[in-house]
C-alpha positions in Angstrom: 156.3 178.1 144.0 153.5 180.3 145.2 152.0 182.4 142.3 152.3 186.3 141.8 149.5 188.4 143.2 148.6 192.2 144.0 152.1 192.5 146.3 154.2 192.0 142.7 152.1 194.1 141.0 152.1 196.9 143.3 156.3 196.0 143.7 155.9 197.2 139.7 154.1 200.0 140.4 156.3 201.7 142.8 159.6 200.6 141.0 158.1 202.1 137.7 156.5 205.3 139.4 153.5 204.6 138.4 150.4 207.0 139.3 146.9 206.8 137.6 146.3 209.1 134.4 144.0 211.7 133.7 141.1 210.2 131.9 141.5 211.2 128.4 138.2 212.4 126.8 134.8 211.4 125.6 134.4 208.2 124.2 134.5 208.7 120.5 138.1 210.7 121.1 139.1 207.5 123.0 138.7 205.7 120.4 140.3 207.3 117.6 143.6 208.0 120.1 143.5 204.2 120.7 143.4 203.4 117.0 146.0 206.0 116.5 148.3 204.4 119.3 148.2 201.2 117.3 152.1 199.9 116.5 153.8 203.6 117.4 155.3 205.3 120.2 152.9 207.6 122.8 155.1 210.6 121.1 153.6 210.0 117.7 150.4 209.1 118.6 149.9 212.3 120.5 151.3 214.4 117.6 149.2 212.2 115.0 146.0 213.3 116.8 146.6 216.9 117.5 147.6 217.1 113.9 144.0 215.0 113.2 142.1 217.7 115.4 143.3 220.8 113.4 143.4 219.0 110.1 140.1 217.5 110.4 138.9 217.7 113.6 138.0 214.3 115.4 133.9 213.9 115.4 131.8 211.3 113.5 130.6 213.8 111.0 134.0 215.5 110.4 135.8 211.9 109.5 133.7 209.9 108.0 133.1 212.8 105.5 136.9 213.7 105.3 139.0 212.4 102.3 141.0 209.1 103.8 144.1 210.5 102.1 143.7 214.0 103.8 143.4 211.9 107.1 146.4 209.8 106.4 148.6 213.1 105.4 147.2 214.1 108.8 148.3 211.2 110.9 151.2 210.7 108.7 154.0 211.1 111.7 152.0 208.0 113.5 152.8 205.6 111.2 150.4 202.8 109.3 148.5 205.8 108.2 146.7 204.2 105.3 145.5 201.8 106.9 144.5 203.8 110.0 142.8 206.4 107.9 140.4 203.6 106.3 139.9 202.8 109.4 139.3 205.6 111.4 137.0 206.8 108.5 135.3 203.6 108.8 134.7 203.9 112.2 133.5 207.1 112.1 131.4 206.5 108.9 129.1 203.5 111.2 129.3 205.5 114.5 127.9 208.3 112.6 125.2 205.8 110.7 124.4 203.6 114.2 124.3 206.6 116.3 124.0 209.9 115.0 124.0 211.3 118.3 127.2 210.5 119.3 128.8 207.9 122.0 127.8 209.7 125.2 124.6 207.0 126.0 128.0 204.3 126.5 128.0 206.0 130.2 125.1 204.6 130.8 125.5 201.7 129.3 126.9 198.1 131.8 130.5 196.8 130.9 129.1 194.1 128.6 126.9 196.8 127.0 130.0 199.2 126.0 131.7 195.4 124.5 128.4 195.0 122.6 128.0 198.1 120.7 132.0 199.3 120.4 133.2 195.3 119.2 129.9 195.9 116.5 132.5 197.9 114.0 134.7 196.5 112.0 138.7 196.7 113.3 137.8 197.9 116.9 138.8 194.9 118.8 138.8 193.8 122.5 141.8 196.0 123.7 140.1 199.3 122.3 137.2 198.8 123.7 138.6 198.3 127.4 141.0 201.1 126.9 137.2 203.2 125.7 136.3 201.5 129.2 139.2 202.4 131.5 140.5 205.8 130.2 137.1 207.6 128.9 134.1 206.3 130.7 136.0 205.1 134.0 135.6 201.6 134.4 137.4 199.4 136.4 138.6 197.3 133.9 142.2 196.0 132.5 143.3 196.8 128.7 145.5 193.6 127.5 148.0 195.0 124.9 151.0 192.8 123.9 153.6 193.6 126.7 150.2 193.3 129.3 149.8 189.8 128.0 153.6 189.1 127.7 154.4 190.1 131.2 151.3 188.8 132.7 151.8 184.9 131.1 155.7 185.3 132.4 155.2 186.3 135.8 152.1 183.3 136.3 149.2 185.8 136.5 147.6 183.9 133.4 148.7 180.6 131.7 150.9 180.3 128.3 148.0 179.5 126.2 145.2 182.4 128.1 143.0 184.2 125.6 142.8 187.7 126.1 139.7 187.2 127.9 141.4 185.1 130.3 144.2 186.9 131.0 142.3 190.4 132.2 140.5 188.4 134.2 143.1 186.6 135.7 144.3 189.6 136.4 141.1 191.2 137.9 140.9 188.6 140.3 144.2 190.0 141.9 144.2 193.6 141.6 142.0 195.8 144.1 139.3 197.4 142.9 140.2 201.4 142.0 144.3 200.3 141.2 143.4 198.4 138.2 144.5 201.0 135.8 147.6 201.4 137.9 148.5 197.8 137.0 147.8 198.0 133.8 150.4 200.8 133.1 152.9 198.7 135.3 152.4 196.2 132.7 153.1 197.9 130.4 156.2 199.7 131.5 157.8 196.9 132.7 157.4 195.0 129.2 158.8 198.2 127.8 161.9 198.2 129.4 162.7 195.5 131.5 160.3 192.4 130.7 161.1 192.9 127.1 160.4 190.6 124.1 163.8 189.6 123.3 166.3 189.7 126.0 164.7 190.5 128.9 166.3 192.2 132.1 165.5 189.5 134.5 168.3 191.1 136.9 166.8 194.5 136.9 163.5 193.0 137.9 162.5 193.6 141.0 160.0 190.8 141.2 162.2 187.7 139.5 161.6 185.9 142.8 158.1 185.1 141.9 158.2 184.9 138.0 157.9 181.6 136.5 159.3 182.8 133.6 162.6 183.6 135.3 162.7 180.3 137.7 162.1 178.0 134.7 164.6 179.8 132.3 167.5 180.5 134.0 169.8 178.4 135.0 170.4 178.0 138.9 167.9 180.8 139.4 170.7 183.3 138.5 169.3 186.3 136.5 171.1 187.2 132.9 172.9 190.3 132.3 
């Protein structure tokens, strides 16, 4: 069985009408939306931010001054808020002690540069800093969440046992340059509501003829309810 490439993906992206975001601000916001988006909904991540902004406002200075209980009654409706306070305020507290001038220099800065410094504090991981990448400074890059790497490992983009590593660039080496944000979101939708955890929706998938997932697990090649 010949293995999935761009065509799948940009099946996903049509049947999902996908089209590619607004980037979402400078890099520092990025970041704290991205921490904020951690285990919750996009609804409540939104409204745990704007609340954030007039509560405390979202700058270095402001949050790693700020009281971590008044930020976790401020992001409250996202959920984990204790721990995302610390950790915001963390953040904050060494971006404000590394460089007081703010994250703008990360534009100038290579891929592997942007990796180097953001990966430096403690609980920003290799997802956050690809979404700072992709979504704030404009890179060509794709973020590997849980339904990216679920979907990805299914359809044969990456194998069972890829690191996270190895999966984006598994599947960098099939998505055009410019669409790879595109993709990303594909991912992601389609582990959201079709490719999900439990019980996926092989027969609502338009791209079962390809997965691996779907021609190794289902008897006679016949999709489940």
């Amino acid at each position: 069985m010949k293995g999935p490439g761009w065509p799948e993906l940009e099946t996903l992206v049509r049947f999902h009408h996908v089209t590619r975001p607004r980037r979402r601000g400078k890099p520092f916001e990025v970041l704290i939306q991205t921490i904020l988006s951690q285990n919750t909904n996009d609804l409540n991540s939104r409204r745990a931010y704007e609340s954030l902004v007039r509560s405390v406002g979202v700058t270095p200075g402001s949050l790693a001054r700020a009281d971590p209980k008044l930020i976790a009654a401020s992001i409250r409706v996202g959920g984990l808020y204790n721990t995302k306070s610390i950790r915001i305020r963390d953040v904050a507290a060494g971006v404000l002690a590394r460089y007081p001038g703010g994250l703008g220099f990360l534009f100038e800065l290579d891929d592997e540069g942007v990796r180097r410094v953001l990966s430096g504090f403690k609980g920003v991981g290799p997802k956050t800093v690809d979404i700072v990448l992709d979504f704030s400074l404009g890179r060509d890059v794709v973020p590997v969440d849980t339904h990216v790497n679920r979907v990805s490992k299914r359809l044969g983009y990456a194998a069972p046992g890829a690191d996270y590593d190895e999966v984006r660039a598994s599947l960098e080496a099939v998505i055009p340059p410019g669409r790879r944000l595109e993709g990303h979101i594909a991912l992601i939708v389609h582990g959201r509501r079709v490719c999900r955890a439990q019980m996926p929706r092989c027969g609502a998938c338009p791209v079962s003829s390809a997965c691996r997932y779907f021609q190794g697990s289902v008897p006679g090649g016949r999709a489940p309810a």
